[in-house]
N, C-alpha and C positions, 0 to 999 in steps of 0.2 A: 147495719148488719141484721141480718133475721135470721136466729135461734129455734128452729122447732125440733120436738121429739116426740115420738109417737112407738109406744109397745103396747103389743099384744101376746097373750097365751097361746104358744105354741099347741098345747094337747088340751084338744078340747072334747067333749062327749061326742057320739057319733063321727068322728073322723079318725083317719087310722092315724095310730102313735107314731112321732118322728121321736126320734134320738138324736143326738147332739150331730154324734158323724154324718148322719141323714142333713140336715139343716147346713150343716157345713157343706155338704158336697151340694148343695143346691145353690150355696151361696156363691159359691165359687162356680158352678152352674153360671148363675146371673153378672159374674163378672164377666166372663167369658161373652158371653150372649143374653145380653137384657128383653130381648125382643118377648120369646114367650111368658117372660117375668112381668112387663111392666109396658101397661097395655099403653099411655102416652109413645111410648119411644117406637118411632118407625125404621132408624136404623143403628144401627152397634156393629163396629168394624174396629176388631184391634189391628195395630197401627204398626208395635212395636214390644219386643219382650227384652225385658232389661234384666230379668232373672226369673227361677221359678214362682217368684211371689211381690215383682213387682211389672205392670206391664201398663201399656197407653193404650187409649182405644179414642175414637172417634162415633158420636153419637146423634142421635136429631130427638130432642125430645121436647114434644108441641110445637111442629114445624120448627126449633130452631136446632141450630147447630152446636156444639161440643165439643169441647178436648177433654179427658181426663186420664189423672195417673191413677191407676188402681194400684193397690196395696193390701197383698195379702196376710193376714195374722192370724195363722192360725194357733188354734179351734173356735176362736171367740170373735174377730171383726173382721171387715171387708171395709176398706176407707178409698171412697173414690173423691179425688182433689182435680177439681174444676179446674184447669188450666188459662182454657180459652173459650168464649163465647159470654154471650149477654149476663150471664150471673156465674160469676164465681164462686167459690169458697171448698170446703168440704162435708162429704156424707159419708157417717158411718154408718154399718147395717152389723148390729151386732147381738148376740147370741148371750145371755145370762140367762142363769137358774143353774138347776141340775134336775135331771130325771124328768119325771113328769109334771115337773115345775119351771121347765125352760119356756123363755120371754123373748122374741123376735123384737127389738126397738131399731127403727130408725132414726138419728140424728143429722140436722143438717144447720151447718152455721157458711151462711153465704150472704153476698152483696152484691147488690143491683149495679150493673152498669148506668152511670146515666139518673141516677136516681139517688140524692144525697141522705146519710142515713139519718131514721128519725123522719122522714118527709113523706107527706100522702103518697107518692108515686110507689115510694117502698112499701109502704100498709099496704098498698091496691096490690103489689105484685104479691105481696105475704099471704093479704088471705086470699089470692085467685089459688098461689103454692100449695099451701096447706093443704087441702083437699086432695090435690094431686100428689102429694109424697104420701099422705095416707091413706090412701087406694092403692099406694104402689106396695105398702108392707103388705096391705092383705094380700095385693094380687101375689105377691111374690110367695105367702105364707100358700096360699092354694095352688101355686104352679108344686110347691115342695110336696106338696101333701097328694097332689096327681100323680105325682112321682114316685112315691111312698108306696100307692095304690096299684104299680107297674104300671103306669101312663110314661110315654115318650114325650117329652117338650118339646 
């Protein structure tokens, strides 16, 4: 299984101030539609809404394919659980601090299809991942902050 977590400082000098509501509505934003969030994923199609805060969508992220259930908690996480396709598990994208001290961290505890844990195959897939889930908090942390700016996603 491969474990990564990666936060960053939501308010930073020179970019305009989010609030917690703001980072929430973006987040759930990115549920909805990962496309302008997260520049790997070419497609994000929800599938199915099981309630106001939990729903399935179908995804393509680095040419491959997706299932996942999202799950909404608010004010603080967004937890998308891999259903189906080459690497399952779950990602949280979640919101701690308060004020001008809130911290964007993504977490993701997933496993390789195909690939026994502890084994070269999973390291290679790990650190190709890596890189790619922490690009996605920043891009995700800049789509909010375009947004903040009155930009349309």
């Amino acid at each position: 299984m491969i474990f990564v977590t990666h936060a960053i400082p939501v308010n930073e000098p020179g970019h305009p101030a989010i609030t917690r509501a703001m980072l929430w509505d973006g987040l759930v934003q990115k549920a909805n539609n990962a496309l302008p969030f997260v520049p790997s994923m070419t497609d994000c199609v929800v599938t199915a809404r099981h309630s106001d805060t939990v729903f399935d969508r179908d995804i393509v992220f680095k040419g491959q394919p997706f299932t996942e259930r999202i799950t909404l908690e608010e004010p603080h996480r967004v937890v998308f659980t891999r259903t189906a396709g080459p690497v399952l598990g779950t990602i949280a994208n979640e919101i701690e601090g308060d004020g001008s001290d809130l911290v964007l961290r993504f977490s993701f505890a997933l496993v390789v299809a195909d690939a026994p844990g502890g084994s070269a195959g999973e390291q290679q897939h790990a650190d190709q991942m890596t890189d790619s889930y922490r690009g996605a908090v920043a891009a995700t942390l800049d789509a909010v902050r375009r947004i903040a700016g009155g930009a349309t996603v």
